[in-house]
C-alpha positions as a Markdown table, in Angstrom:
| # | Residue | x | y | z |
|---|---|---|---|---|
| 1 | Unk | -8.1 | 40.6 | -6.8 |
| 2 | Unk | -5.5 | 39.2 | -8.8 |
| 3 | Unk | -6.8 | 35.8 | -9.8 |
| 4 | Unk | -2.7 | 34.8 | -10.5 |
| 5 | Unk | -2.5 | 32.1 | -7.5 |
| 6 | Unk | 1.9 | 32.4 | -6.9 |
| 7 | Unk | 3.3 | 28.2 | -6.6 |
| 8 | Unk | 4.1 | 28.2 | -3.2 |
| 9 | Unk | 6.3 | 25.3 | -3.9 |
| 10 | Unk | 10.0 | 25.7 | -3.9 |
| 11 | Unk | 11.5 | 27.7 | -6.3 |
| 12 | Unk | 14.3 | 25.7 | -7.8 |
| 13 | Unk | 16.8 | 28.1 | -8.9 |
| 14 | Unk | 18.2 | 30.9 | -7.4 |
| 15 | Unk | 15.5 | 30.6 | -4.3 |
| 16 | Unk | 17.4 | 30.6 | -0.6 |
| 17 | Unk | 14.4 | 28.4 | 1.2 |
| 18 | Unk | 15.5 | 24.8 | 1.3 |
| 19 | Unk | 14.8 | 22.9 | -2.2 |
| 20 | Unk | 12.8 | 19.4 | -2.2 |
| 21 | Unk | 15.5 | 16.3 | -2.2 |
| 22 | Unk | 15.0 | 14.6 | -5.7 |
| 23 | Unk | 17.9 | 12.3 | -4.7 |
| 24 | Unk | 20.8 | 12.0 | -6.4 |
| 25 | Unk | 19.6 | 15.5 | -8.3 |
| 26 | Unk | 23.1 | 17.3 | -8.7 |
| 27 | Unk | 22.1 | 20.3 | -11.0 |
| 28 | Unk | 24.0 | 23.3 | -10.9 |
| 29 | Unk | 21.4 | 26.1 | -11.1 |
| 30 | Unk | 23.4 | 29.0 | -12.4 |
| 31 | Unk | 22.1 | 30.2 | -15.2 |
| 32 | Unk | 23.9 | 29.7 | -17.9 |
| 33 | Unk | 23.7 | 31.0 | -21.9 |
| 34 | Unk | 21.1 | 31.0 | -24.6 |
| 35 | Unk | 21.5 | 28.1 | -26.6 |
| 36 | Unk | 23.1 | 28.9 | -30.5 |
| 37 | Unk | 24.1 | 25.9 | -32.4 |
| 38 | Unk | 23.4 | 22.4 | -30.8 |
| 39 | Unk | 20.4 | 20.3 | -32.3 |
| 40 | Unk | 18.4 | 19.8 | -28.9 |
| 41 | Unk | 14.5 | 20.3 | -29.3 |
| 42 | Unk | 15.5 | 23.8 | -27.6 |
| 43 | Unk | 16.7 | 24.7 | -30.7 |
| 44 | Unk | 18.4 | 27.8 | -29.6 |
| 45 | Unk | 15.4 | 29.5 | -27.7 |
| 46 | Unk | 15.8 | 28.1 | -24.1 |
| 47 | Unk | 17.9 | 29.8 | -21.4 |
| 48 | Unk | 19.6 | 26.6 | -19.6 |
| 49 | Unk | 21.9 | 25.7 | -16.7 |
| 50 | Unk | 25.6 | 25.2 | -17.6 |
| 51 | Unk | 25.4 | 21.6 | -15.9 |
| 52 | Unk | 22.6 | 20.7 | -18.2 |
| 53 | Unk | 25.0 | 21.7 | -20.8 |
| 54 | Unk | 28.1 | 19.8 | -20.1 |
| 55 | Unk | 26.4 | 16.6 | -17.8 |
| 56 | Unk | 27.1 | 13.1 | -19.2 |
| 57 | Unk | 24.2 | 11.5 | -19.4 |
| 58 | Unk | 23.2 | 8.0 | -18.4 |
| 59 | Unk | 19.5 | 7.6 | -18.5 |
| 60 | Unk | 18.7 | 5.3 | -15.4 |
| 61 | Unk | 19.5 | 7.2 | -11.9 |
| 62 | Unk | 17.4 | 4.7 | -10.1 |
| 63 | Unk | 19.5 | 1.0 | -11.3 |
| 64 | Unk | 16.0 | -0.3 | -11.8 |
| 65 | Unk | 17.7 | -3.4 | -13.1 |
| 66 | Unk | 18.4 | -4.3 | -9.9 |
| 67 | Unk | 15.4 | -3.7 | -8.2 |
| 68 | Unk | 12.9 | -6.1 | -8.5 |
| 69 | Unk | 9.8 | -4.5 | -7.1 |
| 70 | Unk | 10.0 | -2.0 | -10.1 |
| 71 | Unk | 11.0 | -4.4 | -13.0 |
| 72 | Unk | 7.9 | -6.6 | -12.1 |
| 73 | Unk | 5.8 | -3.6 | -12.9 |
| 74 | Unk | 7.8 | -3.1 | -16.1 |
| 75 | Unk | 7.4 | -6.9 | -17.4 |
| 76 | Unk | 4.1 | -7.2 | -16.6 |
| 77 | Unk | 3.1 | -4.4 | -19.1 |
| 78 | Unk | 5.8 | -6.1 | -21.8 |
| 79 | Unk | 8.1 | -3.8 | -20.9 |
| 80 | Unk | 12.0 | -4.1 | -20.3 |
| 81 | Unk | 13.7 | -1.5 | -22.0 |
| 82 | Unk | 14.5 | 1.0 | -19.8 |
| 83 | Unk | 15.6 | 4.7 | -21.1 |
| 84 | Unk | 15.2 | 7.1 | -18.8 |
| 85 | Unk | 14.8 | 6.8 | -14.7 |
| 86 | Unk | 14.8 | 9.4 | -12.2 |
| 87 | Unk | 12.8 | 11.1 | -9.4 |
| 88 | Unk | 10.5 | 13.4 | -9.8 |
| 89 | Unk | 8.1 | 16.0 | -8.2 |
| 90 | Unk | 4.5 | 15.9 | -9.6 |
| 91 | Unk | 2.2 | 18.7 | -9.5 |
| 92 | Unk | -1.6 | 17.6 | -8.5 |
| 93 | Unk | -5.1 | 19.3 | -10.0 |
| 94 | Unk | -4.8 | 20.9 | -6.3 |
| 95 | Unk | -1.5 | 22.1 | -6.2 |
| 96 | Unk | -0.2 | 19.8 | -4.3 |
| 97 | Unk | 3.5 | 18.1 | -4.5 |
| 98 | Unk | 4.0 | 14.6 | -4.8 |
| 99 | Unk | 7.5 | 12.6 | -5.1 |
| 100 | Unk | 7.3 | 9.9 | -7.9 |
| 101 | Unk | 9.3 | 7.2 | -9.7 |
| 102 | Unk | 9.7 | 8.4 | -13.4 |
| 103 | Unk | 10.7 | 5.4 | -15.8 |
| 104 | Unk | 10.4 | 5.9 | -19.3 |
| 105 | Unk | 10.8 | 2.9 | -21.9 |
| 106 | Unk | 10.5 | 3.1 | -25.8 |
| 107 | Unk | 7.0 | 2.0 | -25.3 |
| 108 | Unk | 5.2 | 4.0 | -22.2 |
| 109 | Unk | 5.8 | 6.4 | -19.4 |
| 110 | Unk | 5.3 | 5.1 | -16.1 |
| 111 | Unk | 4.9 | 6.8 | -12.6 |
| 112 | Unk | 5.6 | 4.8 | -9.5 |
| 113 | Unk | 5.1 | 5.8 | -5.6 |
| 114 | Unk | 8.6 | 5.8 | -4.7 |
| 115 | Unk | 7.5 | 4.4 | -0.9 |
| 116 | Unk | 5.4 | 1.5 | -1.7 |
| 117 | Unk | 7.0 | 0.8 | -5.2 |
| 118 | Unk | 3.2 | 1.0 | -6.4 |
| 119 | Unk | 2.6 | 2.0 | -10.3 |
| 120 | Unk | 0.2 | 5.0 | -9.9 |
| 121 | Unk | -0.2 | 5.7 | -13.7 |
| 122 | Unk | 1.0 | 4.6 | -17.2 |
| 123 | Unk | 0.7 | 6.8 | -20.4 |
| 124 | Unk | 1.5 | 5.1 | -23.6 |
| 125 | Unk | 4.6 | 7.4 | -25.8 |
| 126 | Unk | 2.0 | 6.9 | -28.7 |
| 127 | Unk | -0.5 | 8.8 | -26.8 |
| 128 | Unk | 1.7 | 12.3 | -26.0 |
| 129 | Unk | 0.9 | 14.8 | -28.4 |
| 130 | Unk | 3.6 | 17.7 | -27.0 |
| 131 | Unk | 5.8 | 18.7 | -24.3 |
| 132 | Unk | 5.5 | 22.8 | -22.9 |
| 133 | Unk | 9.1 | 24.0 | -21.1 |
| 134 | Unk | 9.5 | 27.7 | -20.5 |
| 135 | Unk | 12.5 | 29.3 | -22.0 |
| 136 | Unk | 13.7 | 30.5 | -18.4 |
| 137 | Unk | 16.5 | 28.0 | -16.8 |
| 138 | Unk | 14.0 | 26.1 | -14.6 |
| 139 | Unk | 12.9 | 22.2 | -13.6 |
| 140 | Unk | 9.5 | 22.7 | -14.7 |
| 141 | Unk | 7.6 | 21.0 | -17.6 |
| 142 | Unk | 4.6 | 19.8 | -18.5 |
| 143 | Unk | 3.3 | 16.7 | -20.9 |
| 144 | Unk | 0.4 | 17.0 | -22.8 |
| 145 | Unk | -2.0 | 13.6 | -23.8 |
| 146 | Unk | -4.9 | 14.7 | -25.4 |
| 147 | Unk | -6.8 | 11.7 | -24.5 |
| 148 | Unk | -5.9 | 12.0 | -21.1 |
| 149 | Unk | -5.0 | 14.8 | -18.1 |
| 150 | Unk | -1.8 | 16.5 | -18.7 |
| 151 | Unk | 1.4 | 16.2 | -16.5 |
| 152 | Unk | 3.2 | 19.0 | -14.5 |
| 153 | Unk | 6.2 | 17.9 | -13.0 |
| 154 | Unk | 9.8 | 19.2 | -12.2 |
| 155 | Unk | 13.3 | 17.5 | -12.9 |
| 156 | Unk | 16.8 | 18.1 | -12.2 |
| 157 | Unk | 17.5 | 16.4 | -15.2 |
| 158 | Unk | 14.8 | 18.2 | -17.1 |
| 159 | Unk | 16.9 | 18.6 | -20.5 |
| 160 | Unk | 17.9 | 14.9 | -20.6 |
| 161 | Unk | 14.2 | 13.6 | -19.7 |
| 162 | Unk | 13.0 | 15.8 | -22.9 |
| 163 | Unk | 16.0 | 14.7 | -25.1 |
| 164 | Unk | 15.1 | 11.0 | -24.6 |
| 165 | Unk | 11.1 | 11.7 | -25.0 |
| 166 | Unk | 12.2 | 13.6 | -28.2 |
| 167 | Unk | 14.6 | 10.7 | -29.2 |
| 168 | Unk | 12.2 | 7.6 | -28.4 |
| 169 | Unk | 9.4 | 9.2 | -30.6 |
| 170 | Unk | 11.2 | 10.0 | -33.6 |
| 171 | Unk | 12.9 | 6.6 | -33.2 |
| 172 | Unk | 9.2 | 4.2 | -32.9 |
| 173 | Unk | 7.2 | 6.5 | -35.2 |
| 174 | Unk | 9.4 | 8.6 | -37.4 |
| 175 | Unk | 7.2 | 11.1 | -35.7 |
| 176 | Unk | 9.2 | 14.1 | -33.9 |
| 177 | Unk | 7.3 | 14.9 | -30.8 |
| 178 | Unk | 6.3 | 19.0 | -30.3 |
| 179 | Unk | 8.4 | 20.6 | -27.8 |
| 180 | Unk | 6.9 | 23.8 | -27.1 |
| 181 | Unk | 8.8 | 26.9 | -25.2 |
| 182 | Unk | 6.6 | 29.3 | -23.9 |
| 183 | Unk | 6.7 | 31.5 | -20.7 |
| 184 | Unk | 3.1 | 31.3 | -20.5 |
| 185 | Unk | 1.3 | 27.9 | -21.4 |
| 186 | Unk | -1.9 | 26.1 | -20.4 |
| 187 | Unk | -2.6 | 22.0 | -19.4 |
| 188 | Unk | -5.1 | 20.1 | -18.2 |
| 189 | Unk | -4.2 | 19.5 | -14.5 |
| 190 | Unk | -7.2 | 17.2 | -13.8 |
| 191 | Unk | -9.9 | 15.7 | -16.3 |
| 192 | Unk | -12.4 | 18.9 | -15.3 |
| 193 | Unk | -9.9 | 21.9 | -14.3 |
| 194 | Unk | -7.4 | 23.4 | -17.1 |
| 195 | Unk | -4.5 | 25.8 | -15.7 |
| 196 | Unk | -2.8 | 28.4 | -17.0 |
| 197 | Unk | 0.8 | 28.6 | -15.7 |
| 198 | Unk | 3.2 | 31.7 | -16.5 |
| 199 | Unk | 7.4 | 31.9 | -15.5 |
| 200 | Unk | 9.2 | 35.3 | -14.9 |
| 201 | Unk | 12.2 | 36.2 | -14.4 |
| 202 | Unk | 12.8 | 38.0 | -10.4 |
| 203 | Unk | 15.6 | 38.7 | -8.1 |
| 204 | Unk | 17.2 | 35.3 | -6.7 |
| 205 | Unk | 14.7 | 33.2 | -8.8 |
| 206 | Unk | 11.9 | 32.3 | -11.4 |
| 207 | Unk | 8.9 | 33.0 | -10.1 |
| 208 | Unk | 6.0 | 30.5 | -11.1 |
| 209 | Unk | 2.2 | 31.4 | -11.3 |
| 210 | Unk | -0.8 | 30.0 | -12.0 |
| 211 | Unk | -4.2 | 30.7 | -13.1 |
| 212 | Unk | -7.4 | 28.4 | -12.9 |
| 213 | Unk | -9.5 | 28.5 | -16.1 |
């Protein structure tokens, strides 16, 4: 038996079942050209989307300046600078998807239940050792804390999210964060189960597996 379990999530490009609503998420999932000359972390090896290539960015989707609920949570851990904010889809140690509130400041990542505007986890920037992205043109990615269990999660705006991770690091430490692109790659999904997850390449899609270790 073939101990690959297939993500039974959606498959977000290419796939003709109905894809999860991130919300404002307006990626164009063509597929667009390998990468040859601009200084992203991609560094030339990453297949991406020809939106992802030409999209202005602006860092917070979600005007958390103006909502109060979240900006308590952020200035009650010091926190006000705002980079990056956006919904995501989170990937549990089970498999399962859950919708979350990703704000990212030039101190910490924080995730946030989008429905009751509760902060379900903060990871300190300090304390990420290395992002994992395959080098198809899909939302996936994972973050990697060594102290910690790792992140899996998937973004419309996957290429800006890294880009200001990359940025934010180099900028408070003079220490360029790893950005690793592999089709094959393994995490910690909980504090006990490590997973191996692998991206290929099929008609009308990536297709995304996974092994438990």
């Amino acid at each position: 038996m073939d101990r690959f379990k297939e993500q039974r999530g959606p498959k977000f490009d290419g796939d003709e079942s109905p894809r999860p609503d991130f919300d404002g998420g307006d990626e164009d999932r063509s597929v667009g050209e390998v990468d040859g000359g601009d200084q992203t972390p991609f560094a030339g090896g990453k297949v991406r989307r020809k939106a992802s290539r030409y999209r202005e960015h602006r860092g917070d989707y979600l005007h958390v300046s103006s909502r109060p609920g979240l900006m308590r949570i952020l200035e009650k851990q010091g926190d006000t600078s705002i980079l990056f904010a956006d919904k995501v889809l989170k990937f549990t140690g089970s498999g399962k998807m859950k919708r979350r509130i990703f704000i990212l400041t030039d101190f910490a990542i924080y995730l946030i239940d989008p429905e009751t505007e509760a902060m379900t986890r903060r990871i300190a920037l300090a304390a990420v050792e290395k992002m994992c992205l395959s080098k198809l043109s899909d939302n996936f990615f994972a973050i990697i804390i060594p102290t910690e269990y790792d992140l899996f999660m998937a973004s419309t705006r996957k290429t800006e999210l890294v880009q200001v991770m990359v940025d934010v690091t180099k900028s408070a430490s003079d220490y360029e964060l790893e950005v690793l692109l592999s089709n094959r790659f393994e995490y910690n999904a909980s504090a006990s189960l490590v997973k191996e997850v692998s991206f290929e390449e099929s008609e009308g899609g990536i297709k995304t597996k996974f092994l438990w270790k």
